[in-house]
C-alpha positions in Angstrom: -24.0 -0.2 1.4 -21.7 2.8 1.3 -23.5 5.6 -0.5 -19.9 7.6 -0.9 -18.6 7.4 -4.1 -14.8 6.1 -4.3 -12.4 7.6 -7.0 -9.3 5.9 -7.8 -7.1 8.4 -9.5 -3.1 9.3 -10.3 -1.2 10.7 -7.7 -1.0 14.6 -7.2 1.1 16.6 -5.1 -1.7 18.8 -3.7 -3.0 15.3 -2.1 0.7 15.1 -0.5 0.1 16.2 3.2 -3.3 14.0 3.5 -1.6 11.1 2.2 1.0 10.9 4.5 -1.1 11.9 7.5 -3.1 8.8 6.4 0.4 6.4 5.4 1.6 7.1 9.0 -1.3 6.7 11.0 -2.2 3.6 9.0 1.1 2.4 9.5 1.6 3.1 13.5 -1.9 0.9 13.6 -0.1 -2.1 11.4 2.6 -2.0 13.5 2.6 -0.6 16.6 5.3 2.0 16.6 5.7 5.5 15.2 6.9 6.7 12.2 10.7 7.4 12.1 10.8 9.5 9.8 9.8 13.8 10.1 6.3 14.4 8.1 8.3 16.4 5.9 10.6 13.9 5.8 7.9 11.5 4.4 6.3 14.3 2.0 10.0 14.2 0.3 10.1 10.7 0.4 6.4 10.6 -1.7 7.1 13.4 -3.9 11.0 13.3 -5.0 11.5 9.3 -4.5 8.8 6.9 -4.8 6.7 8.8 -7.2 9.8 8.2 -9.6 10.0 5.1 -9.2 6.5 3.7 -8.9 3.3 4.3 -10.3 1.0 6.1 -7.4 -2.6 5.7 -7.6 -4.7 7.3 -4.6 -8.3 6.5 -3.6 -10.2 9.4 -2.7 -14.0 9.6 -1.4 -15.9 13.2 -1.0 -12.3 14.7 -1.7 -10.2 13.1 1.1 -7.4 10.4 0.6 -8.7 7.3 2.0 -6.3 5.2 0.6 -2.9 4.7 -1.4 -1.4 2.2 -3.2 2.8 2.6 -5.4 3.5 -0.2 -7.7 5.7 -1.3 -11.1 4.7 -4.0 -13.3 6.6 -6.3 -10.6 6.1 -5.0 -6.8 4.1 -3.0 -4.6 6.2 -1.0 -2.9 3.4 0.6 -0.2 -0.3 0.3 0.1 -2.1 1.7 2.8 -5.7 2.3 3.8 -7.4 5.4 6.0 -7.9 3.1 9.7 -11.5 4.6 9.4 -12.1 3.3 5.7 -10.5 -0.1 5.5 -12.4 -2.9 5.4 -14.6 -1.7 2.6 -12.7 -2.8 -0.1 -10.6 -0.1 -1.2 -7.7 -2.3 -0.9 -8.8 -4.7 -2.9 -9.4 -2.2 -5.2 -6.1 -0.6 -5.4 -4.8 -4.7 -5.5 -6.9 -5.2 -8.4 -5.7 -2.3 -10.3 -1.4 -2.9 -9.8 -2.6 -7.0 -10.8 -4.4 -5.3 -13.9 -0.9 -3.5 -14.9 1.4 -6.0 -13.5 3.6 -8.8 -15.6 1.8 -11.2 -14.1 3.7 -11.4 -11.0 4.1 -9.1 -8.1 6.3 -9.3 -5.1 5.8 -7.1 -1.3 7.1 -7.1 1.7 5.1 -6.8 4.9 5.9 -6.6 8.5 5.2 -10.0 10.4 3.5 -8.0 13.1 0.8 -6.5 10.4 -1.8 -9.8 10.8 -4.4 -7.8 8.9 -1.5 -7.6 5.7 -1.5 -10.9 6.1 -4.7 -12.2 5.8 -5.6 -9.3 3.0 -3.1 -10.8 1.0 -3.5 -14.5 1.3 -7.0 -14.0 0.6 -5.8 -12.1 -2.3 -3.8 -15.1 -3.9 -0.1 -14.3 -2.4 1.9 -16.7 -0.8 4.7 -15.9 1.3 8.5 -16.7 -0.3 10.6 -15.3 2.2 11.3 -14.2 5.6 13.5 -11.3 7.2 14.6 -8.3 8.3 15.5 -6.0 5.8 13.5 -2.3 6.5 14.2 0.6 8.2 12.2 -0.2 11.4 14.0 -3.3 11.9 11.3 -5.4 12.1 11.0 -9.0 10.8 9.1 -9.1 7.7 7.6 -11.3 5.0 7.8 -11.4 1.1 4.7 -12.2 -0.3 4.3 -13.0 -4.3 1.3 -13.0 -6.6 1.3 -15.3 -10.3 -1.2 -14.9 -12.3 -3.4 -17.6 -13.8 -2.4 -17.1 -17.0 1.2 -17.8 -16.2 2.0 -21.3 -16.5 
C-alpha cells in the first residue's frame, strides 16, 4: 500500500512548469518521440489555451504533480501520469472524476503506438469508434468513447 497521500485538486499556474515536465516525459514514453513543441511553448499552450477550454484537474502527492487530467462534459482532451507513479491508480482516478462531470458520454483520442492508453481505457469501459491521423505528430490514432449506464 502506498502510504503517500494523493490530492486531486484544480489547476494552478504555479504547478505550470512541473506539469509539463511531467506531460512531456510521460508523453515521449507513450510514444516514442520527443515533444515538438518548446517547454515554453507547452507552458502557453496549458496556461492561455487548454485551461480555457477544458476543466484541469491535477493529482499532486507530497506537493509534486504526479498526474494530470483536461476534460468538458464530452472529451478528454489530455491525461497523463508521472512514468514513476502510474500504475497506482491515479488515472483511474482522474477517469473517475471527468465520468463524474461528464454528460454521460466522453470521447479521446489516443496514439495507436500508446498500448498502455489502450488497455487503461478498455478496461475503463471505452470502445474505440474511429481510426486516423489527425494530430500534430502525425501519428495514426484512435477515438475511444465512454456511455454511461444510465444512458439507454
Amino acid at each position: 500500500m502506498n502510504p503517500h497521500k494523493i490530492i486531486i485538486t484544480k489547476y494552478d499556474p504555479q504547478y505550470a512548469e512541473q506539469t509539463v515536465r511531467m506531460w512531456r516525459d510521460s508523453k515521449e514514453q507513450a510514444i516514442g518521440q520527443k515533444e515538438i513543441h518548446s517547454f515554453d511553448n507547452h507552458i502557453y499552450f496549458l496556461n492561455q489555451i487548454l485551461s480555457e477550454e477544458f476543466q484541469i484537474d491535477l493529482a499532486l502527492m507530497d506537493g509534486k504533480v504526479v498526474g494530470m487530467i483536461a476534460f468538458t462534459k464530452m472529451e478528454i482532451s489530455q491525461l497523463y501520469i508521472h512514468i514513476d507513479y502510474q500504475g497506482m491508480g491515479i488515472g483511474q482516478t482522474l477517469l473517475d472524476r471527468a465520468k463524474a462531470h461528464s454528460s454521460g458520454r466522453i470521447t479521446l483520442f489516443t496514439f495507436e503506438v500508446n498500448e498502455k492508453a489502450h488497455r487503461f481505457y478498455e478496461k475503463h469501459g471505452f470502445k474505440i469508434i474511429g481510426r486516423g491521423y489527425e494530430n500534430e505528430e502525425n501519428l495514426p490514432d484512435r477515438q475511444y468513447e465512454w456511455v454511461s449506464k444510465d444512458i439507454s
